[in-house]
Wavefront OBJ file of the C-alpha trace (Angstrom):
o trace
v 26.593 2.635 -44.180
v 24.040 1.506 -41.692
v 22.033 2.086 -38.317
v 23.395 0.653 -35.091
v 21.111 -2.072 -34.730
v 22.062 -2.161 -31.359
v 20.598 1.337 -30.156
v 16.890 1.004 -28.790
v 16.308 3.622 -31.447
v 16.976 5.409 -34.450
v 18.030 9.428 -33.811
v 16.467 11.156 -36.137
v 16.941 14.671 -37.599
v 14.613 16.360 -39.830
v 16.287 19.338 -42.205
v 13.068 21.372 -43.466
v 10.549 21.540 -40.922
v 7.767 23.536 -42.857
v 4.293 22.991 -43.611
v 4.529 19.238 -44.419
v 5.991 18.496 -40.943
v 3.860 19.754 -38.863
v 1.202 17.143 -38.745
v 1.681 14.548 -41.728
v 5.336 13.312 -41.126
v 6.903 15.228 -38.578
v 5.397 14.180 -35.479
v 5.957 10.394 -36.908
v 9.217 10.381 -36.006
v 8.621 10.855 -32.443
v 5.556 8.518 -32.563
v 6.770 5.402 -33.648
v 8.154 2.807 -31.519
v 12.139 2.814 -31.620
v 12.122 6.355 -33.438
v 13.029 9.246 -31.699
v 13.072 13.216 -33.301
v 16.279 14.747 -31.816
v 16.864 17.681 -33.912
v 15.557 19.777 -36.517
v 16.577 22.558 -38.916
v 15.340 25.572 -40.908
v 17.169 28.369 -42.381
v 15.185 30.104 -40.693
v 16.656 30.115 -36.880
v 13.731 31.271 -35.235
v 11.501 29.310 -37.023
v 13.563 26.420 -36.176
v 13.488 27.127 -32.909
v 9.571 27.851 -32.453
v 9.483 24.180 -33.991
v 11.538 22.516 -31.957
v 9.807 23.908 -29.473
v 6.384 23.033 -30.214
v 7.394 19.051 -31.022
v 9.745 19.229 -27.519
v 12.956 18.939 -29.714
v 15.927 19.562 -27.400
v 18.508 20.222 -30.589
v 17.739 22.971 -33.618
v 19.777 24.861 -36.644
v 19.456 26.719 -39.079
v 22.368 25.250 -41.194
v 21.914 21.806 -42.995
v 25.580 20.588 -42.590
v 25.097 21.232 -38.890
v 22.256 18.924 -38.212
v 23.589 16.427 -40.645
v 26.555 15.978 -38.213
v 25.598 16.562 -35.380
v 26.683 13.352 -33.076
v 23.783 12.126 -31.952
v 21.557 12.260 -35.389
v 21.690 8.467 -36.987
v 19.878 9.059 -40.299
v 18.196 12.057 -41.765
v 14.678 13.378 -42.999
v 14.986 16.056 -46.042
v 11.746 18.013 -46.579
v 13.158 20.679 -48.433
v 11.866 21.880 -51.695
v 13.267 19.863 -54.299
v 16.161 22.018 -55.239
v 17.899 20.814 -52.532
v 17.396 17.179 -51.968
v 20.515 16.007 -53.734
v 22.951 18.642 -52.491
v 21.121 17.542 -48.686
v 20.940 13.425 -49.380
v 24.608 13.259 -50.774
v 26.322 15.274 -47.874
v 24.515 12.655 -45.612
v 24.924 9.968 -47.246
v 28.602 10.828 -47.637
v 28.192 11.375 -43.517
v 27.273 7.543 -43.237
v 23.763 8.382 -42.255
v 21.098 6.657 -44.355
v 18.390 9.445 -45.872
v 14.871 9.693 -46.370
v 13.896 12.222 -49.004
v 10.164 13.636 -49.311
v 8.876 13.203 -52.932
v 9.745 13.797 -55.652
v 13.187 12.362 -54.920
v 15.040 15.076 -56.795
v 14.284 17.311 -59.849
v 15.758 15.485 -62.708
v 17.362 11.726 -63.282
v 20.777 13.182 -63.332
v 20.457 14.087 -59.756
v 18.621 11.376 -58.938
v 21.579 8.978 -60.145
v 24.015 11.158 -58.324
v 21.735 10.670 -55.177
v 21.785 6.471 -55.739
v 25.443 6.631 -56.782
v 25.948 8.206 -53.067
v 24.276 5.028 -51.732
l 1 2 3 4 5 6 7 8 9 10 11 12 13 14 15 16 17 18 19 20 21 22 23 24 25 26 27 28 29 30 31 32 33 34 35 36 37 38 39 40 41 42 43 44 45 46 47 48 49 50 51 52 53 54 55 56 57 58 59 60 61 62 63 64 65 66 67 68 69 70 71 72 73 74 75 76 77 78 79 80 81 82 83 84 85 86 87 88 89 90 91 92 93 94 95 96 97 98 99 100 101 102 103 104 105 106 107 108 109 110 111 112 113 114 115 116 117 118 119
């Protein structure tokens, strides 16, 4: 699994946009030079939407799975409560998108092995 290294930037998609995104890491992705924030998701559909809104995102769901294959997402931001992180991170991984989970990485070692085992 990797990026295109050819692509002027990475794609990415953030599943989770609550509280945290909003001003600490969210907007990051659509800061930094070579990143772009291309879609978004929260159960939530209208929440989703009001976010993608705010941070001009053009694509938003409210299903994980959907945003984590969605064409034109490269690699994936999970800021879901921890319960999720491994169940998230695997299916992408197994998607051949590369992951960045928000702390702590899961909520015991056995996920967390099931999480590097993905890799």
């Amino acid at each position: 699994m990797s990026i295109n290294r050819n692509k002027e930037s990475i794609n990415w998609g953030i599943i989770g946009v609550g509280n945290v995104t909003e001003v600490k890491s969210g907007p990051a992705f659509y800061k930094v030079e070579n990143s772009k924030l291309v879609a978004v998701m929260r159960r939530n559909a209208e929440k989703a939407a009001d976010y993608a809104r705010r941070h001009n995102v053009l694509k938003w769901y409210n299903n994980g799975s959907a945003l984590i294959n969605a064409p034109e997402v490269d690699a994936v931001y999970i800021a879901t409560p921890p319960d999720t992180h491994a169940s998230y991170a695997i299916e992408a991984l197994k998607a051949g998108k590369p992951v960045y989970v928000e702390k702590p990485m899961a909520r015991n070692y056995a996920e967390c092995l099931e999480m590097l085992k993905s890799c």
